[in-house]
C-alpha positions in Angstrom: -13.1 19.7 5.5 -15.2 16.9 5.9 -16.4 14.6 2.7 -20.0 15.5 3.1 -18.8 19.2 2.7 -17.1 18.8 -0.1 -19.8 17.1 -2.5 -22.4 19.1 -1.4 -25.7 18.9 -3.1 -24.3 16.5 -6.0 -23.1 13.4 -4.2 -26.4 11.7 -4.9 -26.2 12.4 -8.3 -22.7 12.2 -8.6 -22.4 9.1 -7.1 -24.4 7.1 -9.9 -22.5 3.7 -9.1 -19.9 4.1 -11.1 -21.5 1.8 -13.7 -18.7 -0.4 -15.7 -15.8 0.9 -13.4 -15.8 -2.1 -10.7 -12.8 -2.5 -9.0 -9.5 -3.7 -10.7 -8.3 -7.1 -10.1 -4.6 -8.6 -9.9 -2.1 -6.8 -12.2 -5.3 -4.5 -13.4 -4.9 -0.9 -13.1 -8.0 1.5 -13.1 -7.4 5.0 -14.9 -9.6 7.2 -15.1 -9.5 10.0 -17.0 -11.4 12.8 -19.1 -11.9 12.5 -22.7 -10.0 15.7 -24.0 -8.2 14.5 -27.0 -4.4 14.4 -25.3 -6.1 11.7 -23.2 -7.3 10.2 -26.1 -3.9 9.9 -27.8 -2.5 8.2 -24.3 -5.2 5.2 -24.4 -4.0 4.8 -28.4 -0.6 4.7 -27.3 -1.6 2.5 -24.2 0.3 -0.7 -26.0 3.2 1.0 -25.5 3.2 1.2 -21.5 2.0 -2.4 -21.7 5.2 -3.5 -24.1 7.0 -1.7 -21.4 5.4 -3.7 -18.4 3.7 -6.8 -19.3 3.2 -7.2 -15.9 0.7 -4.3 -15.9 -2.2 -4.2 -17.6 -4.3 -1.1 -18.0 -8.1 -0.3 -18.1 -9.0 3.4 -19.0 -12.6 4.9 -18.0 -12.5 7.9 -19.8 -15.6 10.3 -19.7 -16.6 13.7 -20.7 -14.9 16.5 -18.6 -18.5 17.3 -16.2 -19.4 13.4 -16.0 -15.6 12.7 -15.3 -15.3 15.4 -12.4 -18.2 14.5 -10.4 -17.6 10.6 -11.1 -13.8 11.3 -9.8 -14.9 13.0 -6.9 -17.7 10.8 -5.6 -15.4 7.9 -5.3 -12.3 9.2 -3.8 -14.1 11.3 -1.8 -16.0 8.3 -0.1 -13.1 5.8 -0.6 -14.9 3.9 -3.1 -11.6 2.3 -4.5 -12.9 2.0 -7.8 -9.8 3.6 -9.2 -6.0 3.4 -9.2 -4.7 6.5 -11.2 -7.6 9.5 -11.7 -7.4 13.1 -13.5 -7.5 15.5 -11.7 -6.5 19.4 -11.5 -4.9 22.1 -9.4 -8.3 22.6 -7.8 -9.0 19.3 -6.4 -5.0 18.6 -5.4 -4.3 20.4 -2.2 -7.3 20.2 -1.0 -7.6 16.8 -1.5 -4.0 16.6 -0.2 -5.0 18.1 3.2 -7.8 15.4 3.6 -5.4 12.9 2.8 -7.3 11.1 -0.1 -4.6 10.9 -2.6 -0.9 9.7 -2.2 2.0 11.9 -1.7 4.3 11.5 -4.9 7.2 13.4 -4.2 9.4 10.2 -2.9 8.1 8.2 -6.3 9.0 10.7 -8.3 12.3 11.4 -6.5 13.0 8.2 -6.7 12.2 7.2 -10.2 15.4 7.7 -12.4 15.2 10.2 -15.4 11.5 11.8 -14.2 13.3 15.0 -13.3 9.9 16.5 -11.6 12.1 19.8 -11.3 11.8 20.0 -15.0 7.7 20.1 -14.5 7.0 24.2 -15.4 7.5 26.7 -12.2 3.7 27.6 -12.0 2.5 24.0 -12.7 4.4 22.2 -9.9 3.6 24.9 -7.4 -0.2 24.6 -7.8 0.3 20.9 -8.1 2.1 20.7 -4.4 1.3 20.8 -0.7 3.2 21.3 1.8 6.3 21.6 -0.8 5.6 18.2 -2.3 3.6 16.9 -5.4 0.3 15.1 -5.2 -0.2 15.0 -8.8 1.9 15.4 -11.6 0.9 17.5 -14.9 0.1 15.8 -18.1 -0.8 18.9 -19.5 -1.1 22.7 -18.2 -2.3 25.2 -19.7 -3.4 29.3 -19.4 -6.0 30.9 -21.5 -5.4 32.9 -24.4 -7.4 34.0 -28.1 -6.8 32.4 -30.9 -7.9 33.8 -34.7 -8.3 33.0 -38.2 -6.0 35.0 -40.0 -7.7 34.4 -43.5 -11.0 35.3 -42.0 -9.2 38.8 -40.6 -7.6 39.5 -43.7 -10.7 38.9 -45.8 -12.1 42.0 -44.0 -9.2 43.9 -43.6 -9.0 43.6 -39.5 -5.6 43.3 -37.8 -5.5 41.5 -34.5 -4.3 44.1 -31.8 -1.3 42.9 -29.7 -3.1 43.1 -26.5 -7.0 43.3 -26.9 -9.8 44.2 -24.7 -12.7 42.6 -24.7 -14.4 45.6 -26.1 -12.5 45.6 -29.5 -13.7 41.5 -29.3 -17.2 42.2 -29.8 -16.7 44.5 -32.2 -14.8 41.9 -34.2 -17.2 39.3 -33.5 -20.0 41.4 -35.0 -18.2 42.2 -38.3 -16.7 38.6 -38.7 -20.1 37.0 -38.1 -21.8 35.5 -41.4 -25.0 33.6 -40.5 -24.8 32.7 -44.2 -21.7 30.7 -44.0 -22.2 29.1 -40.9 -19.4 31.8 -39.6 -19.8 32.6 -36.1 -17.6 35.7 -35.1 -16.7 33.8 -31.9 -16.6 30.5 -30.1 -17.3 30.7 -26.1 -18.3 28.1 -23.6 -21.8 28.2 -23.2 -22.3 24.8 -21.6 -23.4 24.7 -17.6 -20.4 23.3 -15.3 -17.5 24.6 -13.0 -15.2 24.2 -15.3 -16.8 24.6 -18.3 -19.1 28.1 -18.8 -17.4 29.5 -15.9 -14.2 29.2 -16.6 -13.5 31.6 -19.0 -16.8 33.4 -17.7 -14.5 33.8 -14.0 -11.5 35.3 -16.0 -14.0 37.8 -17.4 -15.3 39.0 -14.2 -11.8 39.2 -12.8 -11.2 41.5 -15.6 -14.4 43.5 -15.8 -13.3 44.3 -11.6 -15.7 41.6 -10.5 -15.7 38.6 -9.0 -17.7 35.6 -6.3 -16.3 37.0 -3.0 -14.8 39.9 -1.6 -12.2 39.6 1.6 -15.1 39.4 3.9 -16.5 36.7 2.0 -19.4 38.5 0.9 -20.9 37.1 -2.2 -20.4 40.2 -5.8 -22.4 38.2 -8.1 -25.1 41.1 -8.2 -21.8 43.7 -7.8 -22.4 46.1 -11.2 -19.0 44.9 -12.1 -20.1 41.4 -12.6 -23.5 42.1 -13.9 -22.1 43.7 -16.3 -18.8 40.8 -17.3 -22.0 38.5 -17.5 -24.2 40.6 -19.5 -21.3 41.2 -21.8 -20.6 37.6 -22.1 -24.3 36.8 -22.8 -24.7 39.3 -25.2 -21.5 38.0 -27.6 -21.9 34.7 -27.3 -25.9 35.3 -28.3 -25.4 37.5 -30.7 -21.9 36.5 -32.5 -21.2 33.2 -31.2 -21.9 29.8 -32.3 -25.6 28.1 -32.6 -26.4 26.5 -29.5 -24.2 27.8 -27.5 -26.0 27.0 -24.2 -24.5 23.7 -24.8 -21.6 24.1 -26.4 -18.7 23.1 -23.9 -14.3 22.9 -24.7 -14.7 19.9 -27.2 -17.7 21.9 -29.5 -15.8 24.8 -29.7 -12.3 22.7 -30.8 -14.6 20.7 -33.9 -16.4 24.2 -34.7 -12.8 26.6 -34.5 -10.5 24.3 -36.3 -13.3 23.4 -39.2 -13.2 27.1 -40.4 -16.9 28.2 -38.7 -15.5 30.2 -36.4 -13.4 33.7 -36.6 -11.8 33.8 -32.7 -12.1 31.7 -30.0 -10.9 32.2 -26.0 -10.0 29.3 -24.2 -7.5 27.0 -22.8 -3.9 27.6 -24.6 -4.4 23.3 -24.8 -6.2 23.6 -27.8 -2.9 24.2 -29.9 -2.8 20.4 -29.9 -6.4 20.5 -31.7 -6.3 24.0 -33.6 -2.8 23.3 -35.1 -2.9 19.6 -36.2 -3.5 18.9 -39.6 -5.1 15.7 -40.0 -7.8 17.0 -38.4 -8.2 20.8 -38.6 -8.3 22.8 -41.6 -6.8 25.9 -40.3 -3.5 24.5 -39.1 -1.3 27.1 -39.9 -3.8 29.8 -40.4 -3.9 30.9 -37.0 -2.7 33.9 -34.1 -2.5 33.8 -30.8 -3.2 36.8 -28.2 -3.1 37.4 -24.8 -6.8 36.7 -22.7 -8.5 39.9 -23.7 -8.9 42.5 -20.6 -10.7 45.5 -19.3 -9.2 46.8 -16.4 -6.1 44.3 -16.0 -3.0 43.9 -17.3 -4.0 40.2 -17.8 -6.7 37.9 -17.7 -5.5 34.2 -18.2 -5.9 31.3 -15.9 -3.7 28.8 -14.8 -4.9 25.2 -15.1 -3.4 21.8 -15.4 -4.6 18.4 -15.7 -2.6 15.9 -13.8 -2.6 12.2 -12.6 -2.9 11.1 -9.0 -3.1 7.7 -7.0 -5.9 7.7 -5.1 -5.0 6.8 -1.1 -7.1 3.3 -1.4 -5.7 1.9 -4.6 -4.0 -1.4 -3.7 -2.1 -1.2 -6.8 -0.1 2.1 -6.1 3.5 0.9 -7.3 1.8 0.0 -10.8 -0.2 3.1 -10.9 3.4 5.2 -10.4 4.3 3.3 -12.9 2.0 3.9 -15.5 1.8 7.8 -14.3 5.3 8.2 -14.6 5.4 7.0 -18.0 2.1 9.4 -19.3 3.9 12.2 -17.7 8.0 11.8 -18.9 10.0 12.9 -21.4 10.0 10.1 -23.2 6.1 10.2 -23.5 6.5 14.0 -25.4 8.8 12.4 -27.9 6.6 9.1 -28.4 3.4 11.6 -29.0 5.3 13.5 -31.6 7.2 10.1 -33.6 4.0 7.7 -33.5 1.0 10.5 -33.8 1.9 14.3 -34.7 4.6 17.0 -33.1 1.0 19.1 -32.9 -0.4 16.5 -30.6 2.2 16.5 -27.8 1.0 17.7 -24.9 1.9 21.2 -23.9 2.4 23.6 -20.7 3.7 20.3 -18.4 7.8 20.4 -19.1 10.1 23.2 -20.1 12.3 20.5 -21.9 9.3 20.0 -24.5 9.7 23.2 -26.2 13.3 22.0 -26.6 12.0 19.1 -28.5 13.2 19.7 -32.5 10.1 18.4 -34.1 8.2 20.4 -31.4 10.3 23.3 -31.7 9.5 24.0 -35.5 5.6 23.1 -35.3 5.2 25.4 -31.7 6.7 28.5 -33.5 3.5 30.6 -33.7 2.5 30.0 -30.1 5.2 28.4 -27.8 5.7 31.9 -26.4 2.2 32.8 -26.3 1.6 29.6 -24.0 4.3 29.9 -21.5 3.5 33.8 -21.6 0.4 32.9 -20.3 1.3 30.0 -18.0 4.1 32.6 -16.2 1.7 36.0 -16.3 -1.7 33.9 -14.7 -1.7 35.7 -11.3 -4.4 37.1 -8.8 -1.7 40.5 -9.1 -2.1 41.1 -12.6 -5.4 39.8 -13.3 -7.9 40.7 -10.8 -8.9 44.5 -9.5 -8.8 43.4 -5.8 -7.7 40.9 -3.4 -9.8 38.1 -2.3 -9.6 35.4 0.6 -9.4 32.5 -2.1 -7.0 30.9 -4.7 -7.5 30.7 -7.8 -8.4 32.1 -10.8 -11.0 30.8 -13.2 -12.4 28.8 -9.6 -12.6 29.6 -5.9 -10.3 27.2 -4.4 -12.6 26.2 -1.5 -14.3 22.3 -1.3 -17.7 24.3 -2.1 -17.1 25.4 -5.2 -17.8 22.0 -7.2 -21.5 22.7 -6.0 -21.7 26.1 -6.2 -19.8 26.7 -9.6 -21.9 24.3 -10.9 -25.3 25.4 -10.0 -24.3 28.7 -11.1 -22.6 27.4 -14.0 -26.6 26.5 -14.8 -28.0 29.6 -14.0 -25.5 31.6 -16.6 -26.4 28.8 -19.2 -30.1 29.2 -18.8 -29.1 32.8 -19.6 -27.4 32.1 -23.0 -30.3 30.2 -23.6 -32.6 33.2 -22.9 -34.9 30.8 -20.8 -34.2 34.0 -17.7 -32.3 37.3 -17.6 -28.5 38.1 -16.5 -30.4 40.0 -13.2 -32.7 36.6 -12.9 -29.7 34.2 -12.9 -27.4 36.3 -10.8 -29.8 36.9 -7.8 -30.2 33.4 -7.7 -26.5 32.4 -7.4 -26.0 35.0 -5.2 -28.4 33.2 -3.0 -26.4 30.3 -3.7 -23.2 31.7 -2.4 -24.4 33.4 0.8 -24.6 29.5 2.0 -21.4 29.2 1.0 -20.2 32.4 2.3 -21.6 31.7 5.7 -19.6 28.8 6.3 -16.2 30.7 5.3 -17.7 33.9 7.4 -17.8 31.8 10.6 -14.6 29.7 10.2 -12.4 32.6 9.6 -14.2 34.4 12.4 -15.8 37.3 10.6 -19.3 38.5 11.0 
């Protein structure tokens, strides 16, 4: 796939000059990265790395999860060279891989004594790899699962069942819900991007028996199957879910679940390290964890993982292996939990961290659920159908930054209620027909 392909529409906007991200100069590293709070905790711990190599010094860029994405892509994808060490996911690593954009880091990490990448979780390193060798390496990973406030369950006498459907859900949402207390009786993405609205939203179709393509790469946004996963998402988040939810992405549903305003929220299993830490959440300790609610699936998670990757036109790449293998070792899990919180350490990279102690005791309620999750996220057991794509909660084709994103906006607009569910899936079906069309003629089909 050729660059142009793969931004699209947004390069133009996208490519907004990298303001205050100019190249790094001499011992300067570049590292770009989203600004989830585990990322956060890495640039306060930054000092560390730096103790470690004085040699080295490091400048974060660190940007909210849509801004970060397209910034990302826009200059490796060009060769900009703004960047020495980016953030990246499953999605963007084999294909990227295949273009050659970012450096192969199987012989670093082979070579680099004590990293033990074999330790890296089965799933993780798999979607990580191409061609049987990493191109990123996981800081975190993560599935999807529900979490819920057992004091607001118990007030009204509801018990969490041990595998939901999405059906028993809303009818939780709608008896938790207190306007009055500014209780919502669940916390969903509402916020327009890829990887924000429609990634839970994807799992949901998968469930419901829908989906964005079927093997002939026909686009099933108007299928009944996924009119009806996006009218049932529409409805619950409008009706029992938080104010403004239309833009209300990860980050406003982490403040809103762990200060008591909401009763259940699904999303990435990452949010342990929010949900669960005390100095900043005030139902540590008060919550479960299920399984990703389902309709006609055994499962419904996704599989997800941000990593670290060296961009193929850094001139710094020893020192960017450097500083990556630090943020992703061992030693980096036990640093998190001595200097900031056992809560905080990343979770779903490394098997060895739930063999930590002090992670151990504070991961009780929902190690298991996590790597559950991590192990059970598969096309087998959570979609109705196959499909000629990878992935989960995205299509794994360079298109799908562009098109999830515009559709990502059309399914927002909905939760707004500036259009209808019909309104905003016949226009990304027209979307992705000009996707579809390009896939339809390189695999040969009519």
């Amino acid at each position: 796939m050729g660059r142009r392909q793969l931004l699209g529409g947004t390069l133009g906007l996208s490519a907004l000059a990298l303001t205050g991200c100019g190249s790094s100069q001499g011992d300067e590293i570049v590292v770009a990265i989203v600004s989830n709070p585990q990322m956060q905790d890495a640039i306060s711990l930054q000092a560390e790395f730096e103790r470690e190599h004085p040699d080295i010094n490091v400048r974060f860029v660190s940007l909210p999860e849509n801004e970060a994405r397209a910034k990302i892509t826009a200059s490796v994808a060009t060769g900009g060279g703004e960047f020495d060490v980016v953030m990246i996911s499953n999605y963007e690593t084999p294909i990227w891989a295949a273009n050659g954009w970012i450096e192969n880091l199987q012989p670093y990490a082979e070579a680099t004594e004590g990293y033990d990448p074999e330790d890296f979780i089965d799933s993780v390193r798999a979607a990580l790899s191409y061609q049987d060798s990493l191109y990123a390496v996981p800081f975190y990973g993560e599935s999807s699962f529900l979490v819920w406030n057992k004091d607001l369950f118990e007030a009204k006498g509801l018990e969490m069942p041990e595998k939901p459907t999405w059906e028993q859900i809303g009818e939780f949402a709608a008896e938790l819900a207190d306007p009055d207390q500014d209780i919502s009786g669940i916390c969903l993405r509402g916020l327009a991007g890829w990887g924000e609205i429609m990634a839970p939203l994807t799992t949901v179709y998968n469930t419901f028996g829908g989906g964005w393509f079927d093997m002939d790469w026909n686009p099933t946004l108007t299928s009944d199957a996924t009119r009806k996963a996006t009218q049932f998402y529409v409805d619950l988040v409008r009706e029992h879910g938080q104010p403004g939810a239309a833009t209300s992405g990860y980050g406003d549903c982490i403040t809103r679940y762990s200060q008591g305003q909401a009763a259940m929220w699904y999303d990435a299993t990452a949010m342990v390290s929010s949900v669960e830490d005390p100095a900043s959440s005030t139902v540590a300790g008060r919550s479960g964890y299920a399984p990703a609610p389902v309709m006609e699936t055994e499962a419904a998670g996704w599989l997800y993982s941000w990593s670290l990757a060296i961009p193929a036109t850094s001139q710094r790449k020893e020192q960017a292996w450097d500083f990556i293998a630090w943020m992703t070792s061992k030693d980096y899990m036990k640093l998190v939990g001595e200097e900031i919180g056992w809560e905080r350490v990343p979770p779903g990279s490394r098997y060895s961290t739930y063999e930590l102690e002090g992670y151990a005791e504070v991961s009780e309620a929902y190690a298991k659920p996590t790597l559950d999750a991590m192990a059970g996220a598969s096309q087998e057991t959570s979609m109705t159908h196959p499909v000629p794509y990878e992935g989960l909660q995205f299509v794994a084709i360079p298109e799908f930054q562009d098109l999830g994103t515009r559709v990502g906006q059309q399914i927002s607009a909905a939760v707004a209620g500036q259009k209808s569910v019909d309104e905003a899936l016949e226009q990304s079906q027209e979307y992705a027909e000009d996707v579809a069309d390009v896939h339809r003629n390189s695999s040969g089909g009519n």
